[in-house]
Biopython code that builds the backbone (N, CA, C, O; Angstrom):
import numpy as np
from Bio.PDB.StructureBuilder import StructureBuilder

atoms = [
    (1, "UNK", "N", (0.824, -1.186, 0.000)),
    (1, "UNK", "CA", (0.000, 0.000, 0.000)),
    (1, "UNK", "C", (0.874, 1.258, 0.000)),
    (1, "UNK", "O", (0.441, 2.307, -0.476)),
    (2, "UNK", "N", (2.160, 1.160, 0.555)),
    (2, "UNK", "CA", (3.200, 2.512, 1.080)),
    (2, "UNK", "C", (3.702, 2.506, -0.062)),
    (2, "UNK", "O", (4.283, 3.534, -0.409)),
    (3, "UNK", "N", (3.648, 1.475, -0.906)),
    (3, "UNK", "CA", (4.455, 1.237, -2.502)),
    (3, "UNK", "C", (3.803, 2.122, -3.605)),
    (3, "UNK", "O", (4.302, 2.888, -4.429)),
    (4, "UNK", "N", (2.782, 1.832, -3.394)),
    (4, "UNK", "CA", (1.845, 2.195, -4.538)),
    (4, "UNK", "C", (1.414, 3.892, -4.312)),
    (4, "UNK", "O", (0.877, 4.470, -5.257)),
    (5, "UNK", "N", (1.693, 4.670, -2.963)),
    (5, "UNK", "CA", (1.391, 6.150, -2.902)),
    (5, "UNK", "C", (2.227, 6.770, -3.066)),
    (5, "UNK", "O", (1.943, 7.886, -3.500)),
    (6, "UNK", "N", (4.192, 6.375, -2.768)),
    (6, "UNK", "CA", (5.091, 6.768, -3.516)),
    (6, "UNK", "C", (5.290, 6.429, -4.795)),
    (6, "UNK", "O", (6.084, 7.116, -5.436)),
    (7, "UNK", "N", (4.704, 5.446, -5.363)),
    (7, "UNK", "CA", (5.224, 5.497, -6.918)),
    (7, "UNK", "C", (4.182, 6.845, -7.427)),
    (7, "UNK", "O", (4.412, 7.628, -8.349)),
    (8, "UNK", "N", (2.930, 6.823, -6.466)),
    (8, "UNK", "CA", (2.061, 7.789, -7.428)),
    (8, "UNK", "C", (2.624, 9.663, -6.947)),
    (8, "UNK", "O", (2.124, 10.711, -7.355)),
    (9, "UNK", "N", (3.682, 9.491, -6.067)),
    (9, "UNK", "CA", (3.906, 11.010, -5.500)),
    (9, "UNK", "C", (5.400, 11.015, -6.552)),
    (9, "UNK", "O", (5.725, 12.164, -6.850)),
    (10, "UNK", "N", (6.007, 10.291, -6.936)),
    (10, "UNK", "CA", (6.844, 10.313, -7.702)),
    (10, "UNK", "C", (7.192, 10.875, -9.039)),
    (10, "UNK", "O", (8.351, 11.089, -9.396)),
    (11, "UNK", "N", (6.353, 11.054, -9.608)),
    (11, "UNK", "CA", (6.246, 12.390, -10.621)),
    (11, "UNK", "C", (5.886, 13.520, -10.117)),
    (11, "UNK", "O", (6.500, 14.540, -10.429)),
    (12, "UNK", "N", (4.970, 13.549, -9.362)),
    (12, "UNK", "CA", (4.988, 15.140, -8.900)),
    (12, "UNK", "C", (6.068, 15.414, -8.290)),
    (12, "UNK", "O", (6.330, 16.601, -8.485)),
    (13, "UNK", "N", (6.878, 14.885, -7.608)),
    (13, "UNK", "CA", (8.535, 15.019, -7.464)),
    (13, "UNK", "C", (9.554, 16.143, -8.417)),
    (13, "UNK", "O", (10.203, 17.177, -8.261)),
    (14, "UNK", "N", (9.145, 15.040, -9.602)),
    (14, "UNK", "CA", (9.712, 15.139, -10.135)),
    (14, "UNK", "C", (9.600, 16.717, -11.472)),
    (14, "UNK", "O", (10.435, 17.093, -12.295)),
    (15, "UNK", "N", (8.458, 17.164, -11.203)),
    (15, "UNK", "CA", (7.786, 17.786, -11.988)),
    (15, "UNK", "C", (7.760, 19.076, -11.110)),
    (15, "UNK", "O", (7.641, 20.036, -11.872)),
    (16, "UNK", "N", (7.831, 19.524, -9.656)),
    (16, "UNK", "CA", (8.086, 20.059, -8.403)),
    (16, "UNK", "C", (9.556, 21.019, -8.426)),
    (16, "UNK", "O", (10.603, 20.705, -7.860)),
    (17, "UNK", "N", (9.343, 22.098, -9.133)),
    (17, "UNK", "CA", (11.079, 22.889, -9.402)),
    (17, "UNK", "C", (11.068, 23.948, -7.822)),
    (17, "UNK", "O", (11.954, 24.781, -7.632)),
    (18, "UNK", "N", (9.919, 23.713, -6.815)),
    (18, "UNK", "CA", (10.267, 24.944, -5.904)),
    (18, "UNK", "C", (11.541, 25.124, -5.164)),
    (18, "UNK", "O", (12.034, 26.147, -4.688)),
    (19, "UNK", "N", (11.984, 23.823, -5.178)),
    (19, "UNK", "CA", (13.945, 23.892, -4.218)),
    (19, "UNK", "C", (14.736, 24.366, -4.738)),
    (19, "UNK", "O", (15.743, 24.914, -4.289)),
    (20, "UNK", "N", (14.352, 24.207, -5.903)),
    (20, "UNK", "CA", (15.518, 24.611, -7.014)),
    (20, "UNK", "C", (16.612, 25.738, -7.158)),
    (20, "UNK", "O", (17.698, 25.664, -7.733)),
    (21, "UNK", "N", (16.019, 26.850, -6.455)),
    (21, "UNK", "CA", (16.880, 27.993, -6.432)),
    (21, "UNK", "C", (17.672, 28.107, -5.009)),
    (21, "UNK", "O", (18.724, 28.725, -4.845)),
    (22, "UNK", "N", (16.964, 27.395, -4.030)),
    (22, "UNK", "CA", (17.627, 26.905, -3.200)),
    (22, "UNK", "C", (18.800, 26.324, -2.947)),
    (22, "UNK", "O", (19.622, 26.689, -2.107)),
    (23, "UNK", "N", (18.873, 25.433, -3.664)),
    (23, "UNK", "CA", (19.957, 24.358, -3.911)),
    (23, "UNK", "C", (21.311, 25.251, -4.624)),
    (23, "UNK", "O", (22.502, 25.317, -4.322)),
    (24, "UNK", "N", (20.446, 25.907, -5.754)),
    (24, "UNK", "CA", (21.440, 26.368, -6.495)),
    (24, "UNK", "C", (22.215, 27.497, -5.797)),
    (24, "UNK", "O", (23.444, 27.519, -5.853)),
    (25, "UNK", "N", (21.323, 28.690, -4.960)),
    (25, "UNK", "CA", (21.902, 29.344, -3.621)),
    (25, "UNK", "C", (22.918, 28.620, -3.096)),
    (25, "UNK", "O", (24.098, 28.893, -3.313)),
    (26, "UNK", "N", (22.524, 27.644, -2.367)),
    (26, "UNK", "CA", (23.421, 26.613, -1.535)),
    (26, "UNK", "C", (24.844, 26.223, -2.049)),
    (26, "UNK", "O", (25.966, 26.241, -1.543)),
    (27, "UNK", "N", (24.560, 26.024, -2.725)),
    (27, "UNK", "CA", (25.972, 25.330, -3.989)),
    (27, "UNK", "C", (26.776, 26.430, -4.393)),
    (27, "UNK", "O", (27.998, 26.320, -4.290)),
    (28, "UNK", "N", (26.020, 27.995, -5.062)),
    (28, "UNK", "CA", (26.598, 28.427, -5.651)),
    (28, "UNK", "C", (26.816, 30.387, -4.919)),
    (28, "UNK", "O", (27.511, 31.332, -5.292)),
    (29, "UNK", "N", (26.035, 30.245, -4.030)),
    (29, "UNK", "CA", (26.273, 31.235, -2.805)),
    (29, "UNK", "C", (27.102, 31.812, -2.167)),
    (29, "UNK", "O", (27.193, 33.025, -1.974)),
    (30, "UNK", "N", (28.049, 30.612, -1.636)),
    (30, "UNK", "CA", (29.509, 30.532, -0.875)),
    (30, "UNK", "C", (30.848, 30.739, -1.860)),
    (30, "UNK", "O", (31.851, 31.370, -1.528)),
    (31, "UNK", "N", (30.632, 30.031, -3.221)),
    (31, "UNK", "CA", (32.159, 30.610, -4.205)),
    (31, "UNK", "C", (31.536, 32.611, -4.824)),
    (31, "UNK", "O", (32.109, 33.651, -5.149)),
    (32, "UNK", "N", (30.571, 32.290, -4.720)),
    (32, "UNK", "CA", (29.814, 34.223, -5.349)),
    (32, "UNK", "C", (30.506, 34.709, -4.086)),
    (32, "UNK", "O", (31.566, 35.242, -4.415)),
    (33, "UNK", "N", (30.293, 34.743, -2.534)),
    (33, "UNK", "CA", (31.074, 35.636, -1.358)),
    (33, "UNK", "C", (32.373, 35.478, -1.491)),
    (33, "UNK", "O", (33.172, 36.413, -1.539)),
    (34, "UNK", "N", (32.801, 33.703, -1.593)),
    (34, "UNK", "CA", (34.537, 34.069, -1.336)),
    (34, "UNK", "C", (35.005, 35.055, -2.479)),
    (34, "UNK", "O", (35.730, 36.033, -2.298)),
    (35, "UNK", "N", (34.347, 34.542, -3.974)),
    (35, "UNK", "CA", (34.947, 35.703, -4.428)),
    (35, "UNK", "C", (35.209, 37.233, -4.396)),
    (35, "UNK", "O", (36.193, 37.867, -4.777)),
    (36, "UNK", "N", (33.980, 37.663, -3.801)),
    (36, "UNK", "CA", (33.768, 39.076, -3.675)),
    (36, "UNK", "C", (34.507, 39.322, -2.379)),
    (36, "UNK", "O", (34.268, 40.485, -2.057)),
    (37, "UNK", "N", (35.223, 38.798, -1.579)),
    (37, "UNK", "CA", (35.604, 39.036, -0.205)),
    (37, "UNK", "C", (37.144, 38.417, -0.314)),
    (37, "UNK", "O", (37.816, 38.291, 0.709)),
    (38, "UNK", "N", (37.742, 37.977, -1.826)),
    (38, "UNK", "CA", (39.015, 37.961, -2.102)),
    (38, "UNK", "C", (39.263, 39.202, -3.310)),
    (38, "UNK", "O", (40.440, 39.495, -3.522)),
    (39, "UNK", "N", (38.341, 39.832, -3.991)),
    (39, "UNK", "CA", (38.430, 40.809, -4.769)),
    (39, "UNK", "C", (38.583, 41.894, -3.482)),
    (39, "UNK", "O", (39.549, 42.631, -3.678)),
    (40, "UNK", "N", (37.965, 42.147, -2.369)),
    (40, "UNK", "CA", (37.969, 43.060, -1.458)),
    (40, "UNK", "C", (39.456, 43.084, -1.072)),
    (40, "UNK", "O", (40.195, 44.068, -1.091)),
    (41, "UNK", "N", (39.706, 42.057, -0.784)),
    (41, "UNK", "CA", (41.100, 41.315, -0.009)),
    (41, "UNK", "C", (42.380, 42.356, -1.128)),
    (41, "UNK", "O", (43.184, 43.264, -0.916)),
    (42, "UNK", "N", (41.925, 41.542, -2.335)),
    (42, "UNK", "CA", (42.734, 42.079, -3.043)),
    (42, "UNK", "C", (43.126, 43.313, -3.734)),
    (42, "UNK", "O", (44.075, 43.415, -4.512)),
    (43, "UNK", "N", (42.148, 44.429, -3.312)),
    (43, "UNK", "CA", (41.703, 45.495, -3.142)),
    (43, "UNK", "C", (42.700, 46.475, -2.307)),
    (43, "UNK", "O", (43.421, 47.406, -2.666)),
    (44, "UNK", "N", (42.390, 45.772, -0.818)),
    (44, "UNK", "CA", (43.160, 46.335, 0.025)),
    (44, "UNK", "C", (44.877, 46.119, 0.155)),
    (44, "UNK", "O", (45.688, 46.905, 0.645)),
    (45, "UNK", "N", (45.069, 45.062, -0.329)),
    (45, "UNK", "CA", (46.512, 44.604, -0.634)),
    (45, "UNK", "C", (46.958, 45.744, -0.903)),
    (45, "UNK", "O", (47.407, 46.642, -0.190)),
    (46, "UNK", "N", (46.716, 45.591, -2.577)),
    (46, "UNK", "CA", (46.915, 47.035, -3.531)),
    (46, "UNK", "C", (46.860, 48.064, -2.800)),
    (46, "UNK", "O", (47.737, 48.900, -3.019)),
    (47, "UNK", "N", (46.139, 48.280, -2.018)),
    (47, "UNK", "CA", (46.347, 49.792, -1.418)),
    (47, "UNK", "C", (47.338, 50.008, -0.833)),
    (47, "UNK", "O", (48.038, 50.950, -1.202)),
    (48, "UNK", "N", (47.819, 49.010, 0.546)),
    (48, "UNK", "CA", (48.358, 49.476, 1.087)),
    (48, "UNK", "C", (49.637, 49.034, 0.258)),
    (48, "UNK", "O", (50.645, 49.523, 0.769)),
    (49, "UNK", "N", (49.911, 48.268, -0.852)),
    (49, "UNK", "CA", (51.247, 48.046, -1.742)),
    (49, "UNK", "C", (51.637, 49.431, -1.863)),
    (49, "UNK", "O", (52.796, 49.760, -1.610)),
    (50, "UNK", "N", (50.481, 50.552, -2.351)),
    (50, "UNK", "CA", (50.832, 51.655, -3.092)),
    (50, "UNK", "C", (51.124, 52.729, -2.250)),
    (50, "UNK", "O", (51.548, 53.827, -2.610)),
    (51, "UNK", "N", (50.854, 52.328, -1.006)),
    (51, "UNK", "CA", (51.003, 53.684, -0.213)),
    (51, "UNK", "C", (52.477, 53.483, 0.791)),
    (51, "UNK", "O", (53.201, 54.317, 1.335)),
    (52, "UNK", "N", (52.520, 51.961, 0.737)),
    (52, "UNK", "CA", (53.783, 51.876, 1.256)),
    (52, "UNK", "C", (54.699, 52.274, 0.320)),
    (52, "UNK", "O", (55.659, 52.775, 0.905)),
    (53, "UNK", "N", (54.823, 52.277, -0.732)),
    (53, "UNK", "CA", (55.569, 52.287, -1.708)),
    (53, "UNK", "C", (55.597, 53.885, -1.826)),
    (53, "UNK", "O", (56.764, 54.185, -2.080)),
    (54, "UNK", "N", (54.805, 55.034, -1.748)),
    (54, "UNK", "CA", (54.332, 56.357, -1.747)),
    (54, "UNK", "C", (54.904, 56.656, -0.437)),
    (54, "UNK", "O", (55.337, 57.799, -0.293)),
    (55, "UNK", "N", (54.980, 55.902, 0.477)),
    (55, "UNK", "CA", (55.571, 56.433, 1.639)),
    (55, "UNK", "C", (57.087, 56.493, 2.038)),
    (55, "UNK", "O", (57.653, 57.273, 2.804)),
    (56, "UNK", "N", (57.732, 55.137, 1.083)),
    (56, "UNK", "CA", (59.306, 54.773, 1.298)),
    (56, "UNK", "C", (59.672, 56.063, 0.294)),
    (56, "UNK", "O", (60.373, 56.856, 0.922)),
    (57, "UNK", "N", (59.489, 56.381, -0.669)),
    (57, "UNK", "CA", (59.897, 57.281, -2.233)),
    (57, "UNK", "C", (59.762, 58.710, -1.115)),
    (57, "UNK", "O", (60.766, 59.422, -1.135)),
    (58, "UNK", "N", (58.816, 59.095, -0.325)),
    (58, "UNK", "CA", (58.886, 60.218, -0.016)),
    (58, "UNK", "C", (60.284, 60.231, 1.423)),
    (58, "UNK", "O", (60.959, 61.223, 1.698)),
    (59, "UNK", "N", (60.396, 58.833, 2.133)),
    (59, "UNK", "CA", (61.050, 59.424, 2.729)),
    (59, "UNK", "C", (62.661, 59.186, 2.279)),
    (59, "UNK", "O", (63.546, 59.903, 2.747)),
    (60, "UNK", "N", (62.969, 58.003, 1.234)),
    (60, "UNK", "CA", (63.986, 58.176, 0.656)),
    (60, "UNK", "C", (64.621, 59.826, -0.089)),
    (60, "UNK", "O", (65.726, 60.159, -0.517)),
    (61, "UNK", "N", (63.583, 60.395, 0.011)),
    (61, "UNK", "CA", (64.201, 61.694, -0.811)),
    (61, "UNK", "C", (64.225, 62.710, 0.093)),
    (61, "UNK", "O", (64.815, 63.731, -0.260)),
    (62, "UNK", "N", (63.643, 62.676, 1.357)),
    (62, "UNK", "CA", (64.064, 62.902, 2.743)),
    (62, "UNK", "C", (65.808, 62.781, 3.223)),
    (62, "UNK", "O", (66.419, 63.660, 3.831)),
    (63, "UNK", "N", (66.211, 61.834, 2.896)),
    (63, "UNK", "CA", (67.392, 61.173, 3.576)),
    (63, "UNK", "C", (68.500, 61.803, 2.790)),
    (63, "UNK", "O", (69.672, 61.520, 3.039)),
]
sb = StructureBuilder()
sb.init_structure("model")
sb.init_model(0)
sb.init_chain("A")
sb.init_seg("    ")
for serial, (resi, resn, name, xyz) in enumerate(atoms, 1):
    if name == "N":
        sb.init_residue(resn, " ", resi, " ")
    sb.init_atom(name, np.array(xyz, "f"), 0.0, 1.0, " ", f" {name:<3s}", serial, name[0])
structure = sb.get_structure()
């Protein structure tokens, strides 16, 4: 009897897209932040590359 009400819920399963963006959130959510939070990363690198670099030039010509 438990056989025969899952075979009949089994296309509507299958036919059923509401998780769908869910899943795909889930999966594809976490590489969308790391990236945006290693572009940030890499952001700030650069900055302070350029200002250290803006800061040694000014005081080398100091010396």
């Amino acid at each position: 009897m438990h056989f025969c009400r899952l075979a009949n819920t089994l296309p509507d399963l299958r036919s059923d897209a509401r998780g769908f963006s869910a899943i795909e959130f889930a999966i594809l959510g976490p590489v969308f932040f790391a990236l945006l939070f290693l572009a940030f990363e890499v952001g700030l690198l650069y900055t302070r590359m350029v200002l250290l670099d803006d800061t040694l030039t000014k005081t080398s010509k100091l010396i």
